[in-house]
N, CA, C and O atoms as a GROMACS GRO file, in nm:
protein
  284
    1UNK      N    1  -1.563  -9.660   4.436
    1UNK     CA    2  -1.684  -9.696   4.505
    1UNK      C    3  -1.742  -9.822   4.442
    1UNK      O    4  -1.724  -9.848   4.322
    2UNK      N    5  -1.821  -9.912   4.536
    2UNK     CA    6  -1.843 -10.023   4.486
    2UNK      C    7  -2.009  -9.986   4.430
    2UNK      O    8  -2.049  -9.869   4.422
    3UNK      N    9  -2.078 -10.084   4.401
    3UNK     CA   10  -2.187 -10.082   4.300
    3UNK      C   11  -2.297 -10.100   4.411
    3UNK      O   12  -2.315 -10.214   4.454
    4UNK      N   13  -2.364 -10.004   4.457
    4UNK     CA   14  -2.500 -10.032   4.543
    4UNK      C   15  -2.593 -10.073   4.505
    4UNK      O   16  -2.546 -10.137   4.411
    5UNK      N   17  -2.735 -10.098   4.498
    5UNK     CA   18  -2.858 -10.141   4.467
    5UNK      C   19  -2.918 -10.131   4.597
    5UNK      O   20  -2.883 -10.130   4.715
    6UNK      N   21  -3.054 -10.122   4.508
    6UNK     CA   22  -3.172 -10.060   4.634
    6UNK      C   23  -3.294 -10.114   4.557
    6UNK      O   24  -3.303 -10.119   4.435
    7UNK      N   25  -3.416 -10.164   4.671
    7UNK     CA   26  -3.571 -10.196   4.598
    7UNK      C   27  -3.644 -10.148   4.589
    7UNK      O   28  -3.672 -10.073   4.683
    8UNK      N   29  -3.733 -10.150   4.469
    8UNK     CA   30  -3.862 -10.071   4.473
    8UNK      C   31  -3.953 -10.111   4.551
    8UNK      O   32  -4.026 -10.193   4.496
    9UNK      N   33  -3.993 -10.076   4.711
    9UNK     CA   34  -4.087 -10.078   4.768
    9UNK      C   35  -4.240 -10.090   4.720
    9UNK      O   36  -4.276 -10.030   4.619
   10UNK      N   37  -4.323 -10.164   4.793
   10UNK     CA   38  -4.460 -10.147   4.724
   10UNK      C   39  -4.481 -10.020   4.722
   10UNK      O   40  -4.519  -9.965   4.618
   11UNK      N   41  -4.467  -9.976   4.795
   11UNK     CA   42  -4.558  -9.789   4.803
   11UNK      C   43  -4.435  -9.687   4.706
   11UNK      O   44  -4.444  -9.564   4.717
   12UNK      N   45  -4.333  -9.742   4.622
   12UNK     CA   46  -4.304  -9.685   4.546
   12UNK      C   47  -4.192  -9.621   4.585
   12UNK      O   48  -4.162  -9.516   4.527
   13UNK      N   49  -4.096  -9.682   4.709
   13UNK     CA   50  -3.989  -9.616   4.764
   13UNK      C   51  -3.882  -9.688   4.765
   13UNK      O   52  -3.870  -9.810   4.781
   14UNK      N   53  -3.790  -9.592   4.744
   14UNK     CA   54  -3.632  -9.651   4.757
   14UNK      C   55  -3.552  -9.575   4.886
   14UNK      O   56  -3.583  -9.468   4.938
   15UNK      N   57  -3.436  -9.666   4.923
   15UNK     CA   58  -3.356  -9.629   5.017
   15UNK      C   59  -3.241  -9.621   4.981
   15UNK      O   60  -3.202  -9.725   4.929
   16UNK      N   61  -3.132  -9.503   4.986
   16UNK     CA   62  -3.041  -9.466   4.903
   16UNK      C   63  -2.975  -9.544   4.975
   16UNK      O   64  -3.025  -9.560   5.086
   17UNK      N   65  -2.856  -9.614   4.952
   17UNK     CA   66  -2.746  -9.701   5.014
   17UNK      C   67  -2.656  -9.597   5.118
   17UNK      O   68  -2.609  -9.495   5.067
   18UNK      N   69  -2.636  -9.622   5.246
   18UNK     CA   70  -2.550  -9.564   5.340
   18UNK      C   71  -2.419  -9.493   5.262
   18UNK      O   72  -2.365  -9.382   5.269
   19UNK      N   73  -2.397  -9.614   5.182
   19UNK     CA   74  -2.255  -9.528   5.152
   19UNK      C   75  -2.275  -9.445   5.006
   19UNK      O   76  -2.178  -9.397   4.947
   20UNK      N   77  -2.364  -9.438   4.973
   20UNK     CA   78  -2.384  -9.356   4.820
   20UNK      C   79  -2.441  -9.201   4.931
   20UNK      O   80  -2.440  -9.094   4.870
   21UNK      N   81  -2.472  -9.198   5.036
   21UNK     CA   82  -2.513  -9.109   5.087
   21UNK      C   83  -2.420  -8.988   5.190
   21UNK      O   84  -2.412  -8.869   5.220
   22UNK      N   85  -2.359  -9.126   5.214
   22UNK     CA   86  -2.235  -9.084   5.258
   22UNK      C   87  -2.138  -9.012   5.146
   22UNK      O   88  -2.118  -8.892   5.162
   23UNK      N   89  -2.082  -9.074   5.040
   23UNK     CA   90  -1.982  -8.994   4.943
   23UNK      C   91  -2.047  -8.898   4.890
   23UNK      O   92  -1.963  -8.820   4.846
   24UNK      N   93  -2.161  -8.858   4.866
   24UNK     CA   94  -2.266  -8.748   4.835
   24UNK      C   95  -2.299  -8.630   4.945
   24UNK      O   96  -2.379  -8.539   4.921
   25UNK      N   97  -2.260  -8.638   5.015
   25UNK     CA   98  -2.305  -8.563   5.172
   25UNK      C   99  -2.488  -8.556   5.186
   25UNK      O  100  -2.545  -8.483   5.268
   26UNK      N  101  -2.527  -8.604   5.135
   26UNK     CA  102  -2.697  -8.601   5.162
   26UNK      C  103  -2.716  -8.627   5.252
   26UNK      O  104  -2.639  -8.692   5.323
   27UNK      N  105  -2.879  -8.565   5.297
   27UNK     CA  106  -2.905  -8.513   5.421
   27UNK      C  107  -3.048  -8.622   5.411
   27UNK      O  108  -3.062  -8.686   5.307
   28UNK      N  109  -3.120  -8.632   5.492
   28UNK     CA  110  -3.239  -8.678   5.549
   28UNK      C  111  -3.340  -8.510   5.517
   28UNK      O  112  -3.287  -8.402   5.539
   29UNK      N  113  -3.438  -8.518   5.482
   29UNK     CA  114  -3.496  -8.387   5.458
   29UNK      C  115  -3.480  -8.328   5.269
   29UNK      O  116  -3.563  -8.270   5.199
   30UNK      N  117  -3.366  -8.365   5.244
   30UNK     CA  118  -3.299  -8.257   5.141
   30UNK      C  119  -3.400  -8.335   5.013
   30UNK      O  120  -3.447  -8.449   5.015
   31UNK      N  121  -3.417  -8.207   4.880
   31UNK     CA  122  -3.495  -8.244   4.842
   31UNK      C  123  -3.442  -8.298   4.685
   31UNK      O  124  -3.361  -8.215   4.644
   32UNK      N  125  -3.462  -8.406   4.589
   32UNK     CA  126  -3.447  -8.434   4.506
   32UNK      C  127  -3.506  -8.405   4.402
   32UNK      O  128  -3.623  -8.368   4.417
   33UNK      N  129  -3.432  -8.409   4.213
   33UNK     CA  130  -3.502  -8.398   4.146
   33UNK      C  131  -3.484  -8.546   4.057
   33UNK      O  132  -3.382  -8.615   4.059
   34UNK      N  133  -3.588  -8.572   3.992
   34UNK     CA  134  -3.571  -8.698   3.890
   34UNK      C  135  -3.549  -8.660   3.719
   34UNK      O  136  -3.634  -8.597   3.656
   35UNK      N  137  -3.434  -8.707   3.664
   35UNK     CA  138  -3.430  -8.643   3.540
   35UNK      C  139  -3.436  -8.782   3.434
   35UNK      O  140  -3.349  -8.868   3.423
   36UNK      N  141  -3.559  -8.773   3.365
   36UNK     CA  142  -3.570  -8.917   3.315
   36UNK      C  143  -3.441  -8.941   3.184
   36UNK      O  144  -3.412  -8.846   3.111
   37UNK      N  145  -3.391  -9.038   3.173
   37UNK     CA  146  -3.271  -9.064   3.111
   37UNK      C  147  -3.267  -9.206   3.038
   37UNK      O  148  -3.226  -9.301   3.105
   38UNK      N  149  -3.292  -9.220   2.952
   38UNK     CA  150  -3.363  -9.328   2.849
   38UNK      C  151  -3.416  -9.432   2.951
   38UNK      O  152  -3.519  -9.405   3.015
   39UNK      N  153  -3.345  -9.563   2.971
   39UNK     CA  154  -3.490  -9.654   3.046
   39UNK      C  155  -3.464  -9.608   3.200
   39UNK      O  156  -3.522  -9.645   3.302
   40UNK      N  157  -3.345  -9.506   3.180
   40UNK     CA  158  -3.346  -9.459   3.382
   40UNK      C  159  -3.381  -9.341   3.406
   40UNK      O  160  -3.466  -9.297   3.330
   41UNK      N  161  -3.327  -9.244   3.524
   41UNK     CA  162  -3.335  -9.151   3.575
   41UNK      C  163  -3.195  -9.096   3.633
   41UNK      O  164  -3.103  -9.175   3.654
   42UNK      N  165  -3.183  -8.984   3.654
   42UNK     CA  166  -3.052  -8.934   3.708
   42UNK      C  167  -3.144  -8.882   3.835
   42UNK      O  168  -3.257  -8.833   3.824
   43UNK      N  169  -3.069  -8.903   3.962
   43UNK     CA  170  -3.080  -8.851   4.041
   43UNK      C  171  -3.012  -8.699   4.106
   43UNK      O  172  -2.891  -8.683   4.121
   44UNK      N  173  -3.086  -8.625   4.132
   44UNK     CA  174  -2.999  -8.508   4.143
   44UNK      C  175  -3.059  -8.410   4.232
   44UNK      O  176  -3.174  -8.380   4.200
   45UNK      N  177  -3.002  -8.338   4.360
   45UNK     CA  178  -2.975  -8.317   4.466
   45UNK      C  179  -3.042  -8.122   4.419
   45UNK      O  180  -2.970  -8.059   4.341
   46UNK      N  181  -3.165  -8.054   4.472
   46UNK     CA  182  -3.195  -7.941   4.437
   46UNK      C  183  -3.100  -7.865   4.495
   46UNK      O  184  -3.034  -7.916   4.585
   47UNK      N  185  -3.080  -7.760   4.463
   47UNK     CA  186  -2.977  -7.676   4.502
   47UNK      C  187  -3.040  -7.547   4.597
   47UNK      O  188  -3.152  -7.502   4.570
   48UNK      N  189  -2.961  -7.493   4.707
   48UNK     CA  190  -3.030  -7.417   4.714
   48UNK      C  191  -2.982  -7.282   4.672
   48UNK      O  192  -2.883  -7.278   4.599
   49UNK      N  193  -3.052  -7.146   4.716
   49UNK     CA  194  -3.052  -7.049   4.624
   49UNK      C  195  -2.917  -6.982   4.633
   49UNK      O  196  -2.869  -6.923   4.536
   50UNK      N  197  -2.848  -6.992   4.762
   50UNK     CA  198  -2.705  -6.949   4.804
   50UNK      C  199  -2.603  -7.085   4.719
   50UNK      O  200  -2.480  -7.072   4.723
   51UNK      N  201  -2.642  -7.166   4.670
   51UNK     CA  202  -2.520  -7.253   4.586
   51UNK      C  203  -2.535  -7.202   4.510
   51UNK      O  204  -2.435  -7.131   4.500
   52UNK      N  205  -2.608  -7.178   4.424
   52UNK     CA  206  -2.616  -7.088   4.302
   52UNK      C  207  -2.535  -6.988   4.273
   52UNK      O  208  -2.463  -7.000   4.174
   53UNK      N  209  -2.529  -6.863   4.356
   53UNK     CA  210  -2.447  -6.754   4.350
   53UNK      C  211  -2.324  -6.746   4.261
   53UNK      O  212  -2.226  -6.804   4.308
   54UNK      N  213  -2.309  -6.698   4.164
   54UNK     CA  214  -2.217  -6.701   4.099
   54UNK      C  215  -2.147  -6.782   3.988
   54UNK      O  216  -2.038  -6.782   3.930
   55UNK      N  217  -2.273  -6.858   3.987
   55UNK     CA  218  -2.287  -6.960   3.869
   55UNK      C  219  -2.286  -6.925   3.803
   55UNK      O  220  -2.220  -7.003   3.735
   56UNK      N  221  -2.327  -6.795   3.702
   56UNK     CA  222  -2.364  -6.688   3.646
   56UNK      C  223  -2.340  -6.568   3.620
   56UNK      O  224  -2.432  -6.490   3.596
   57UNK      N  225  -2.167  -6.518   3.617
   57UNK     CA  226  -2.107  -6.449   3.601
   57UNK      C  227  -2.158  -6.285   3.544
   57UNK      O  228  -2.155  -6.284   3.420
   58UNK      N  229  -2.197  -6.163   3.596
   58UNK     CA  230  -2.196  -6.104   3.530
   58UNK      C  231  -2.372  -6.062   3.499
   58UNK      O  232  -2.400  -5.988   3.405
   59UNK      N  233  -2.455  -6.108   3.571
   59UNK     CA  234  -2.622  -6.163   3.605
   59UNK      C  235  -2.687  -6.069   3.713
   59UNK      O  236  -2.692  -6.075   3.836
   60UNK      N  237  -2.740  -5.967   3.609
   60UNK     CA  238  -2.802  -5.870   3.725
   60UNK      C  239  -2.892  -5.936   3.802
   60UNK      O  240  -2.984  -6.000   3.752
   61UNK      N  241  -2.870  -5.927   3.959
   61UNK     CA  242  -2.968  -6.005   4.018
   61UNK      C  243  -3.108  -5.901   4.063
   61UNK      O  244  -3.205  -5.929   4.134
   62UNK      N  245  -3.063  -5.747   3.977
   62UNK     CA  246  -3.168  -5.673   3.995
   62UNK      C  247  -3.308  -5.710   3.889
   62UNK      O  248  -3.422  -5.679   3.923
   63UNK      N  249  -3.281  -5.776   3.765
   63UNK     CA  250  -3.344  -5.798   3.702
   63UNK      C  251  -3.410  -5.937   3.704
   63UNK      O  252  -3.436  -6.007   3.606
   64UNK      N  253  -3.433  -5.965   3.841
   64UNK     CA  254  -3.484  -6.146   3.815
   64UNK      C  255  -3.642  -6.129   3.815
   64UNK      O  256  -3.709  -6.032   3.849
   65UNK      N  257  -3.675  -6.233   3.774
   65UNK     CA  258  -3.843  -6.225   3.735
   65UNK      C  259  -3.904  -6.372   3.843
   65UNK      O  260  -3.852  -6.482   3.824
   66UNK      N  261  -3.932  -6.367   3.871
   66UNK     CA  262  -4.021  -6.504   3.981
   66UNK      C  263  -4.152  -6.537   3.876
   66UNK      O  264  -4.169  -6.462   3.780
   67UNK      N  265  -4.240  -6.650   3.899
   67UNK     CA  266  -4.254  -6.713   3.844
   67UNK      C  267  -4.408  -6.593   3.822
   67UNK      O  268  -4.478  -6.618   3.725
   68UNK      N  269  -4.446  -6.481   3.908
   68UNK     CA  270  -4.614  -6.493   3.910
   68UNK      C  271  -4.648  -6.362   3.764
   68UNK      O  272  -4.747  -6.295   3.736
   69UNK      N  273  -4.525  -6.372   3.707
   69UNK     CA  274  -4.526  -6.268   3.604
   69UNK      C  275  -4.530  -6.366   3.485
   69UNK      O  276  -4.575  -6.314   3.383
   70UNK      N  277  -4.505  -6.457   3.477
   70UNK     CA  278  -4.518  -6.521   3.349
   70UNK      C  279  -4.657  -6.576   3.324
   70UNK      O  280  -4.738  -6.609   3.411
   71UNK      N  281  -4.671  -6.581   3.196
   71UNK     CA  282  -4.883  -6.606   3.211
   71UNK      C  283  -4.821  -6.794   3.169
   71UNK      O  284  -4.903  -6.886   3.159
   0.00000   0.00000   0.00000
């Protein structure tokens, strides 16, 4: 793959390059996370809860805790 680039918009937006979107299968909608990475960021694609499955070998899924139990 060749080397894309994209601008920082005034209002603080970028447009992912057609073809970085393309070899990625990303969607319009789908939601991102930003992982800051010395003077950059990694871009990275949230997962949803069915990709997950089995990531985790062996993971009672009777015992999961959601977030409104933690103080």
């Amino acid at each position: 793959m060749t080397t894309a680039t994209a601008t920082l918009s005034s209002k603080f937006q970028i447009s992912i390059p057609k073809a970085v979107r393309e070899q990625q299968h990303w969607e319009a909608g789908q939601e991102f996370v930003f992982i800051p990475k010395g003077k950059g960021a990694l871009l990275m694609p949230v997962p949803e809860l069915d990709q997950l499955r089995g990531v985790v070998p062996g993971a009672n899924p009777a015992a999961y805790r959601d977030r409104e139990d933690r103080f």
